[in-house]
Backbone and ligand atoms as CSV (ligand in chain L), in Angstrom:
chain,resi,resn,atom,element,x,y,z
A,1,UNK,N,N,-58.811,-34.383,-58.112
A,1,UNK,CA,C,-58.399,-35.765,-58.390
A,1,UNK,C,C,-57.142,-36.129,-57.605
A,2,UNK,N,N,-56.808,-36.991,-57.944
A,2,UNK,CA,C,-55.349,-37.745,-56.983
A,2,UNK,C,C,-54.504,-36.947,-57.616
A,3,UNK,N,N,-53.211,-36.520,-56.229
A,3,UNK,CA,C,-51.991,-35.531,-56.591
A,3,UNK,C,C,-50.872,-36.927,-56.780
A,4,UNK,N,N,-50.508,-36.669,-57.778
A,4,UNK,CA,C,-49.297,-37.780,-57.773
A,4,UNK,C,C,-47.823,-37.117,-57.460
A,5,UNK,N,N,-47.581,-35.960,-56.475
A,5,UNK,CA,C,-47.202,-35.144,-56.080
A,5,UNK,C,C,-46.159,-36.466,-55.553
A,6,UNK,N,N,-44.447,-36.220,-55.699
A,6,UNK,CA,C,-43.342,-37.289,-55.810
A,6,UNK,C,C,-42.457,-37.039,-54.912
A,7,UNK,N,N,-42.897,-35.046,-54.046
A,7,UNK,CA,C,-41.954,-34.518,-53.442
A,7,UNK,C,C,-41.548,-35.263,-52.237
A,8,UNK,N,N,-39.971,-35.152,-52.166
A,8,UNK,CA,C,-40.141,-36.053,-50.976
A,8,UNK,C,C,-40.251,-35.049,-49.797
A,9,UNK,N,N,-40.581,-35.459,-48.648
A,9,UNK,CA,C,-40.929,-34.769,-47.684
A,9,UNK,C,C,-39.534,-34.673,-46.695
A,10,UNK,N,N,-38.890,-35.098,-46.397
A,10,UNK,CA,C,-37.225,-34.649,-45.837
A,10,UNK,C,C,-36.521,-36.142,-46.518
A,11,UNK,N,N,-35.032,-36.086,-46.570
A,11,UNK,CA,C,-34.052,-36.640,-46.992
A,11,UNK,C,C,-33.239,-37.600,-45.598
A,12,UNK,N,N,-33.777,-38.712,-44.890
A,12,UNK,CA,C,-32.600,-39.082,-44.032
A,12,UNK,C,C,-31.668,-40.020,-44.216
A,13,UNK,N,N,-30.759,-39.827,-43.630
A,13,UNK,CA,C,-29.721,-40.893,-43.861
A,13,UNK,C,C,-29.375,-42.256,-43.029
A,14,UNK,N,N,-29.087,-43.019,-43.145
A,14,UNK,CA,C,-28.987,-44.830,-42.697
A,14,UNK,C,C,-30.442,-45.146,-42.126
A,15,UNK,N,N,-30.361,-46.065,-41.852
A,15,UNK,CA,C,-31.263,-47.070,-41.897
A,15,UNK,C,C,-32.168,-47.035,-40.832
A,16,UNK,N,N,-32.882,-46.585,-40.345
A,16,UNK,CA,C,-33.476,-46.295,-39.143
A,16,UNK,C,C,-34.191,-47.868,-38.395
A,17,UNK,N,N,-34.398,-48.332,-39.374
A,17,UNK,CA,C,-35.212,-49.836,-38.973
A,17,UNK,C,C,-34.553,-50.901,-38.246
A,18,UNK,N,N,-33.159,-50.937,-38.963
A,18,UNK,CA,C,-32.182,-52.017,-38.273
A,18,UNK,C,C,-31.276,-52.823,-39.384
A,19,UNK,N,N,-30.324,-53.218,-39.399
A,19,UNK,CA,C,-29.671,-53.842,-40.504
A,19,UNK,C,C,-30.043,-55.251,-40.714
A,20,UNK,N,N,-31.217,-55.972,-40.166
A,20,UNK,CA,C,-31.475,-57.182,-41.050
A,20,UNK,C,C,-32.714,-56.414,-41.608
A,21,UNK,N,N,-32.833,-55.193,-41.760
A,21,UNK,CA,C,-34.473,-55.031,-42.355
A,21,UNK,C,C,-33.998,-54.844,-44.015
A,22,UNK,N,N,-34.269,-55.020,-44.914
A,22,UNK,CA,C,-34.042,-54.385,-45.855
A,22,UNK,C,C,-35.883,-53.916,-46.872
A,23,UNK,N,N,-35.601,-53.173,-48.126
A,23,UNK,CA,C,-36.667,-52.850,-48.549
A,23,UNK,C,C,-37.566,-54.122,-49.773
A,24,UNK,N,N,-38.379,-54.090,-49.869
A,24,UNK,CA,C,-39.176,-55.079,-50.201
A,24,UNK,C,C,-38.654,-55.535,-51.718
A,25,UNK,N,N,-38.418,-54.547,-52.620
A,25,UNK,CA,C,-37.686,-54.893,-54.045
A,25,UNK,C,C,-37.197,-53.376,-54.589
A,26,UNK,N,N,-37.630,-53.275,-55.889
A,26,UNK,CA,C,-37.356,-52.314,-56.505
A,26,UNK,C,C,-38.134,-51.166,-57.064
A,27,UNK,N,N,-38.064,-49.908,-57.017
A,27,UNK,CA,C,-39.000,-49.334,-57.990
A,27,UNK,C,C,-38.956,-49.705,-59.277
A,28,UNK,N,N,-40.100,-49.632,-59.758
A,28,UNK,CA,C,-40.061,-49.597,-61.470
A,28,UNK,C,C,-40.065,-48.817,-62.213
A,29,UNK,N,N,-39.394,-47.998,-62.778
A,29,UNK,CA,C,-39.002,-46.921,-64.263
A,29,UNK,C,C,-39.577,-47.683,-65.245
A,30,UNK,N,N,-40.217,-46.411,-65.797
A,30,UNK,CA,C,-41.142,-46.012,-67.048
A,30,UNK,C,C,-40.441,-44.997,-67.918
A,31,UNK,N,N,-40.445,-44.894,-69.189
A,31,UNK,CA,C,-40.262,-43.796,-69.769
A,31,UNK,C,C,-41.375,-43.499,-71.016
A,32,UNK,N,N,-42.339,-42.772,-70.687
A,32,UNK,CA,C,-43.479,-42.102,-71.272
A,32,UNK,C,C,-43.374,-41.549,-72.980
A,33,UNK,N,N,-43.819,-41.967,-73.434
A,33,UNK,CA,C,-44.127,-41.344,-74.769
A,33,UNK,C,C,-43.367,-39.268,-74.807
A,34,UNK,N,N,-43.477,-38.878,-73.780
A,34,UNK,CA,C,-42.524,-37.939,-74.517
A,34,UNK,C,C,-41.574,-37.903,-73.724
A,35,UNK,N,N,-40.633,-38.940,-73.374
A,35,UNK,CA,C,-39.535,-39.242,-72.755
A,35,UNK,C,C,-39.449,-38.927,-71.517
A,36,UNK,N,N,-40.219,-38.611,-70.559
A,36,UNK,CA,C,-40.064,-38.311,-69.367
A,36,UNK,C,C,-40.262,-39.804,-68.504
A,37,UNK,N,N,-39.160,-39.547,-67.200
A,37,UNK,CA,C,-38.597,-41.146,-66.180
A,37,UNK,C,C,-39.740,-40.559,-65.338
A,38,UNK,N,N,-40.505,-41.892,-65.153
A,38,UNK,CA,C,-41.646,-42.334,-64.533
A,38,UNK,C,C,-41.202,-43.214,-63.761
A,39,UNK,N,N,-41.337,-42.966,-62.189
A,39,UNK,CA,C,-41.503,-44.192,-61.388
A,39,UNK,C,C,-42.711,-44.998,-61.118
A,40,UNK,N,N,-42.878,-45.915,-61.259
A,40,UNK,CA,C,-43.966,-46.468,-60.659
A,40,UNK,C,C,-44.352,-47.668,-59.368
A,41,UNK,N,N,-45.401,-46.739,-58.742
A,41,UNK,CA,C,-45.295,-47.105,-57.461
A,41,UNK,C,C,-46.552,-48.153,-57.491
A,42,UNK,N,N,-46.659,-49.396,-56.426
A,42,UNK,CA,C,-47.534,-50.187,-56.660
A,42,UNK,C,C,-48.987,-49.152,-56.421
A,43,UNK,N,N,-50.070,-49.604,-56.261
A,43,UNK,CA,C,-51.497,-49.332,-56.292
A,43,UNK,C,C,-52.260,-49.880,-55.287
A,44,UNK,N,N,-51.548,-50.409,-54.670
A,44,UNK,CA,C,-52.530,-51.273,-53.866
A,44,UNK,C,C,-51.305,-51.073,-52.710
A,45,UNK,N,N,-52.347,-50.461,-51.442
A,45,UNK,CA,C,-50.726,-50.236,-50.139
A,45,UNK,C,C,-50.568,-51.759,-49.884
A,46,UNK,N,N,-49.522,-51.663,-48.718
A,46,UNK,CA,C,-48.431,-53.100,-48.537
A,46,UNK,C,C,-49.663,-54.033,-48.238
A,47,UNK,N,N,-50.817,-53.620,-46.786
A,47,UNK,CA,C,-51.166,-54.376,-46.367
A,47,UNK,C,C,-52.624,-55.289,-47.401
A,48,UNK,N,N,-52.313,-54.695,-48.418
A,48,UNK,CA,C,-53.420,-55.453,-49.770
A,48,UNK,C,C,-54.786,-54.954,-49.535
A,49,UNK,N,N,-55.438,-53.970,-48.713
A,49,UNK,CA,C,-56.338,-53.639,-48.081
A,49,UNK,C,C,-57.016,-52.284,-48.676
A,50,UNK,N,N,-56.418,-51.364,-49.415
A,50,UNK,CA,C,-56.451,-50.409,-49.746
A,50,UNK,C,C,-56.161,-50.093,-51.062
A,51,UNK,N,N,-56.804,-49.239,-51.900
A,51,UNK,CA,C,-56.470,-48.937,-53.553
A,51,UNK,C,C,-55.655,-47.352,-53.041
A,52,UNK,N,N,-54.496,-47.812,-53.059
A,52,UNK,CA,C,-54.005,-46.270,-53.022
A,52,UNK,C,C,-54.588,-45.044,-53.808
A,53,UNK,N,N,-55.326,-45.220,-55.034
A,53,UNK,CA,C,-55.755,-43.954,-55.895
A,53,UNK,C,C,-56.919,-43.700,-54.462
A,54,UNK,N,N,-57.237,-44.511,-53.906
A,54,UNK,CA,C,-58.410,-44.201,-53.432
A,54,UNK,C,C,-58.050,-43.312,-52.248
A,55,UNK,N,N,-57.273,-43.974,-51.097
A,55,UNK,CA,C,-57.327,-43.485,-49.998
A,55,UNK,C,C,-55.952,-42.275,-50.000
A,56,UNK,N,N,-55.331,-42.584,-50.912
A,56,UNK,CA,C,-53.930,-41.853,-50.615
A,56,UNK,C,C,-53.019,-42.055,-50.408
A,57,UNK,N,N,-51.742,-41.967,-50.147
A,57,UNK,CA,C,-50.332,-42.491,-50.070
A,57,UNK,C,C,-49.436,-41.401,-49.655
A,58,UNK,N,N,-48.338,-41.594,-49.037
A,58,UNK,CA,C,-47.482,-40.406,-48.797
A,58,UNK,C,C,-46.337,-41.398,-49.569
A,59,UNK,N,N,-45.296,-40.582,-50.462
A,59,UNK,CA,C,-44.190,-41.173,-50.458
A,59,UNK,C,C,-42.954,-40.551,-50.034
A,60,UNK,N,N,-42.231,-41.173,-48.954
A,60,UNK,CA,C,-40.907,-40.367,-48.325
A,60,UNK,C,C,-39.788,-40.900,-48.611
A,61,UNK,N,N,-38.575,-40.237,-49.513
A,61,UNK,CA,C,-37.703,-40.450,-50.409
A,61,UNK,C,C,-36.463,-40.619,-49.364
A,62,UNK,N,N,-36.007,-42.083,-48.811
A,62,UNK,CA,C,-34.760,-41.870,-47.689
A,62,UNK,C,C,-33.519,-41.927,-48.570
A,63,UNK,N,N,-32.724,-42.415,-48.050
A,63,UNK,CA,C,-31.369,-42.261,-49.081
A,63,UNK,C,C,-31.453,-43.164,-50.437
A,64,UNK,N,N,-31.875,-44.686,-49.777
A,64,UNK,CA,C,-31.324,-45.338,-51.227
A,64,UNK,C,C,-32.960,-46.328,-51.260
A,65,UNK,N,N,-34.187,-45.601,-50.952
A,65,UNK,CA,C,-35.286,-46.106,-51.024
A,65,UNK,C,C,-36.265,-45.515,-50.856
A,66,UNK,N,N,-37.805,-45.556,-51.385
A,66,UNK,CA,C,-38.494,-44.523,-51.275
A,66,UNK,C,C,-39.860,-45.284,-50.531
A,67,UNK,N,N,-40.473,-44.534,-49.123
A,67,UNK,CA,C,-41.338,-45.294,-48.753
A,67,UNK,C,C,-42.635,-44.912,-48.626
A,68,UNK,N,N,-43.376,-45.920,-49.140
A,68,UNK,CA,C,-44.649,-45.096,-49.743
A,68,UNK,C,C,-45.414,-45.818,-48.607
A,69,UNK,N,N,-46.680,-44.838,-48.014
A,69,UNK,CA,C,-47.290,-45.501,-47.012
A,69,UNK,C,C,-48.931,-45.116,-47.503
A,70,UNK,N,N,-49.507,-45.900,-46.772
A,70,UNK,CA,C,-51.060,-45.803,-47.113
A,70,UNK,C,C,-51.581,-44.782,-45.900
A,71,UNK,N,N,-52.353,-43.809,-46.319
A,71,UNK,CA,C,-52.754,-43.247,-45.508
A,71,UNK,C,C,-54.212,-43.946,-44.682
A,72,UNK,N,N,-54.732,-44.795,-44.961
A,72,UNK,CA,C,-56.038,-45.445,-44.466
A,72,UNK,C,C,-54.726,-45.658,-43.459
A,73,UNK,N,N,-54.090,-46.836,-43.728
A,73,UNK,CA,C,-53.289,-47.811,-42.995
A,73,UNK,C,C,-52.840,-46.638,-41.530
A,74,UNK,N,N,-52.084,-45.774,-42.228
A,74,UNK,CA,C,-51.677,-44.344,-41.393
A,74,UNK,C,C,-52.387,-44.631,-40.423
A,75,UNK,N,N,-53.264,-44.295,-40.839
A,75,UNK,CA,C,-54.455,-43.773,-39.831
A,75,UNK,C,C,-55.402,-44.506,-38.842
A,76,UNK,N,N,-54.838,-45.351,-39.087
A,76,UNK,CA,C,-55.702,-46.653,-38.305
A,76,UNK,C,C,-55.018,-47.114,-37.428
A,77,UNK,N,N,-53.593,-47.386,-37.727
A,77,UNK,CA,C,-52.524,-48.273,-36.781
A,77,UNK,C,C,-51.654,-47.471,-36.125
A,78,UNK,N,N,-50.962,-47.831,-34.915
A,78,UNK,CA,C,-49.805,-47.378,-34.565
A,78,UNK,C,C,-48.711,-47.681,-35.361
A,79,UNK,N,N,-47.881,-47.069,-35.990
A,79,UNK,CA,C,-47.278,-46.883,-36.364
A,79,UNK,C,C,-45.998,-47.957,-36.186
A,80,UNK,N,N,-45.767,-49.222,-37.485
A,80,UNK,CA,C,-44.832,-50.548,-36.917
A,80,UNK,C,C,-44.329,-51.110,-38.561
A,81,UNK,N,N,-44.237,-51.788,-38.679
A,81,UNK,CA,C,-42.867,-52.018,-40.047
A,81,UNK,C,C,-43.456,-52.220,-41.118
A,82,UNK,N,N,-44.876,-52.564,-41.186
A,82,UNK,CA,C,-45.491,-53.612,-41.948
A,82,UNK,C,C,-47.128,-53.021,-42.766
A,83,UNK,N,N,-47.300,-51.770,-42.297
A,83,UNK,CA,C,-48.021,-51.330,-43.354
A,83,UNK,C,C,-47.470,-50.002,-44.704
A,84,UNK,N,N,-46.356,-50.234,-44.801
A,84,UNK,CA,C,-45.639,-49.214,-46.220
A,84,UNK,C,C,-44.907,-50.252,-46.857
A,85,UNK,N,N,-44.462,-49.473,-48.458
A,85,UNK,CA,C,-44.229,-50.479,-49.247
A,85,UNK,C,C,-42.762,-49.510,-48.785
A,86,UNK,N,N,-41.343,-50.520,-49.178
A,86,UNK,CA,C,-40.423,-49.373,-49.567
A,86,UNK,C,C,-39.460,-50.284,-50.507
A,87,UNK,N,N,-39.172,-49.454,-51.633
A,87,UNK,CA,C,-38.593,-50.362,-52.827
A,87,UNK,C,C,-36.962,-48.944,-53.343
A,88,UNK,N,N,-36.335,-50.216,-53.183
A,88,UNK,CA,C,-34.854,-49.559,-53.646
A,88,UNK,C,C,-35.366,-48.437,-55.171
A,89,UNK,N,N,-34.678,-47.476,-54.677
A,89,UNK,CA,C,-34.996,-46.235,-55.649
A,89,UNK,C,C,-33.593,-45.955,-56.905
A,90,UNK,N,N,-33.334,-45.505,-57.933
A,90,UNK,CA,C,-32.618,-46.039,-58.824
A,90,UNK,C,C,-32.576,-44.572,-59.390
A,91,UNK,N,N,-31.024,-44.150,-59.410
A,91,UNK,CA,C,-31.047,-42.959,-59.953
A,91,UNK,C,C,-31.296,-42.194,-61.371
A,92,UNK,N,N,-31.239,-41.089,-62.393
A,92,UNK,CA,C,-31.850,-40.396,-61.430
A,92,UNK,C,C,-33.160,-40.261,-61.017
A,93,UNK,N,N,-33.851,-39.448,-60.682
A,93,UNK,CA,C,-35.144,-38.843,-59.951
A,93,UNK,C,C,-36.465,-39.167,-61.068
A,94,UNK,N,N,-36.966,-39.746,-60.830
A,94,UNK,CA,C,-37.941,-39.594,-62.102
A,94,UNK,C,C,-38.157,-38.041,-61.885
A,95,UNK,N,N,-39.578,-38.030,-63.256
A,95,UNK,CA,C,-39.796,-36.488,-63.449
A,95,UNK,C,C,-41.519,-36.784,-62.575
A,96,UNK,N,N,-41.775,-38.024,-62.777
A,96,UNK,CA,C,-43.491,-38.265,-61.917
A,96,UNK,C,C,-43.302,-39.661,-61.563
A,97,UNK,N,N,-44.473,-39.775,-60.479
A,97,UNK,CA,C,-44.939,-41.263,-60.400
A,97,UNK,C,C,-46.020,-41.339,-60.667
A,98,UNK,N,N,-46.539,-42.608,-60.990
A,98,UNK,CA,C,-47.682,-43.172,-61.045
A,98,UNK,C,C,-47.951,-44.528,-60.369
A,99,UNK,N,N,-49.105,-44.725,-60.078
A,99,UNK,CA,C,-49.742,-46.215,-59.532
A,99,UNK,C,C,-50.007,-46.995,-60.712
A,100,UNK,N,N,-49.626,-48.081,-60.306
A,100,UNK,CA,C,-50.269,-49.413,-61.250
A,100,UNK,C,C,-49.316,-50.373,-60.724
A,101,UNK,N,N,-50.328,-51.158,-60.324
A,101,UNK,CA,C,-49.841,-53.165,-60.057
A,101,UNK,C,C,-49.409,-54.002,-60.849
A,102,UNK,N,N,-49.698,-53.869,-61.611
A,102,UNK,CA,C,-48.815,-54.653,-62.435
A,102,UNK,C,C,-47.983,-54.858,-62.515
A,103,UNK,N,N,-46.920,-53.999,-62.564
A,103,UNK,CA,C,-45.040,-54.109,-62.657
A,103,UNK,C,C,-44.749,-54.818,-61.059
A,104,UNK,N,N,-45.683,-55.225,-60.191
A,104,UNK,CA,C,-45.280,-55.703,-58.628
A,104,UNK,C,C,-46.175,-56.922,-58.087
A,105,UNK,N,N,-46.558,-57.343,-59.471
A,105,UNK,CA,C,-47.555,-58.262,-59.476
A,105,UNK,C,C,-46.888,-59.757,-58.822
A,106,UNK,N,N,-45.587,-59.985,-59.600
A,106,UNK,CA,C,-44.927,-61.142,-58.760
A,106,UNK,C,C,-44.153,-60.607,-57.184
A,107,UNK,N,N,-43.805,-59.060,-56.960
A,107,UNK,CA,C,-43.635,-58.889,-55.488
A,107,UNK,C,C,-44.635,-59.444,-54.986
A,108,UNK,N,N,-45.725,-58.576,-55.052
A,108,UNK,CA,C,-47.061,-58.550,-54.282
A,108,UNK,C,C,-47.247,-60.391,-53.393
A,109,UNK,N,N,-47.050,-61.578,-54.691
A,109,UNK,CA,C,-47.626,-63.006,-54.217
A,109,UNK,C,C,-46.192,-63.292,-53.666
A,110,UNK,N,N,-45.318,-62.637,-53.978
A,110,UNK,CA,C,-43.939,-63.279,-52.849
A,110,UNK,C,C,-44.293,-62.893,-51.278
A,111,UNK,N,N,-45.164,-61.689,-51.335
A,111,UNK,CA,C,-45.330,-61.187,-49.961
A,111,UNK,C,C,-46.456,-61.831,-49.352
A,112,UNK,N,N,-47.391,-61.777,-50.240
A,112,UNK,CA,C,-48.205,-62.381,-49.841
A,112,UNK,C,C,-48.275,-63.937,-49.134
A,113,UNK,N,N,-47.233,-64.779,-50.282
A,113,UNK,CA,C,-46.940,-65.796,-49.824
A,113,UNK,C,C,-45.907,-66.078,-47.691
A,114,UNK,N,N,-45.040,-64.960,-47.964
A,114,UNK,CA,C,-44.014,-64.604,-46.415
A,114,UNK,C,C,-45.097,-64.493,-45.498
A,115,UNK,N,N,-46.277,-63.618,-45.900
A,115,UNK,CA,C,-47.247,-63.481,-44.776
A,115,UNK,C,C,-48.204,-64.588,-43.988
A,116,UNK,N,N,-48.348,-65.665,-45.418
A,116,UNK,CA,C,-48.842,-66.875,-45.185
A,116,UNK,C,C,-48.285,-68.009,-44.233
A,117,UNK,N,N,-46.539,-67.757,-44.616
A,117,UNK,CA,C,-46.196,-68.833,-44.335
A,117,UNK,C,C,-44.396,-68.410,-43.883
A,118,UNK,N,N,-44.398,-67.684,-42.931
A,118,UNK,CA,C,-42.989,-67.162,-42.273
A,118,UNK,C,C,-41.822,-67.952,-42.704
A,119,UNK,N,N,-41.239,-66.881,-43.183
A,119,UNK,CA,C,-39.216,-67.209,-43.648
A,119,UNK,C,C,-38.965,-68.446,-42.179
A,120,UNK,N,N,-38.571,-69.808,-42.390
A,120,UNK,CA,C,-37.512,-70.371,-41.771
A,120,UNK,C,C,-36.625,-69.267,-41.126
A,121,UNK,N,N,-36.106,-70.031,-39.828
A,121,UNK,CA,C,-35.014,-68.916,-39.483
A,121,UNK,C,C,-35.896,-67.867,-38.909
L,1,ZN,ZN,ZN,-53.807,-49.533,-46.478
């Protein structure tokens, strides 16, 4: 079945993208019936195209954000800004993640909407 495996894969530091880039919003914390911090990551990768349970996801934990990418997406494109989600990460560490849309349900139509119809400026 799906590894919801949280490890991050290396740790880097500043911003590699550029300083007007920033990350899309926030993770969302859960805390589970026997108290364990749950992050939860959306379900659906950035480009709306993919059910992450389905195809897979990598998530890579940078300093102050964690970026989760679709592996379909991976694998299809060269590699450019706009197919991973990455949402400010909030200390400490959860103990797991999980998928579900819901908690990113109003990100999701803000993005959706930017994609429609480009930021002024
Ligand atoms: Zn995808």
């Amino acid at each position: 079945m799906f590894d919801y495996s949280y490890a991050p894969i290396m740790v880097l530091s500043g911003d590699p993208v550029g300083s007007k880039w920033r990350p899309h919003g926030d993770v969302v914390y859960r805390t589970d019936n026997l108290g364990a911090r749950v992050g939860v990551l959306p379900a659906t990768c950035f480009s709306g195209e993919h059910s992450l349970h389905v195809v897979g996801y990598r998530a890579l934990e940078l300093e102050s954000y964690l970026k989760i990418t679709c592996l379909a997406c991976d694998d299809k494109t060269s590699p450019r800004a706009d197919y991973y989600w990455a949402l400010y990460t909030t200390p400490p560490r959860p103990d797991r993640a999980e998928l579900d849309d819901a908690p990113y349900k109003d990100l999701t139509e803000q993005i959706a909407q930017r994609k429609r119809r480009p930021a002024p400026g």
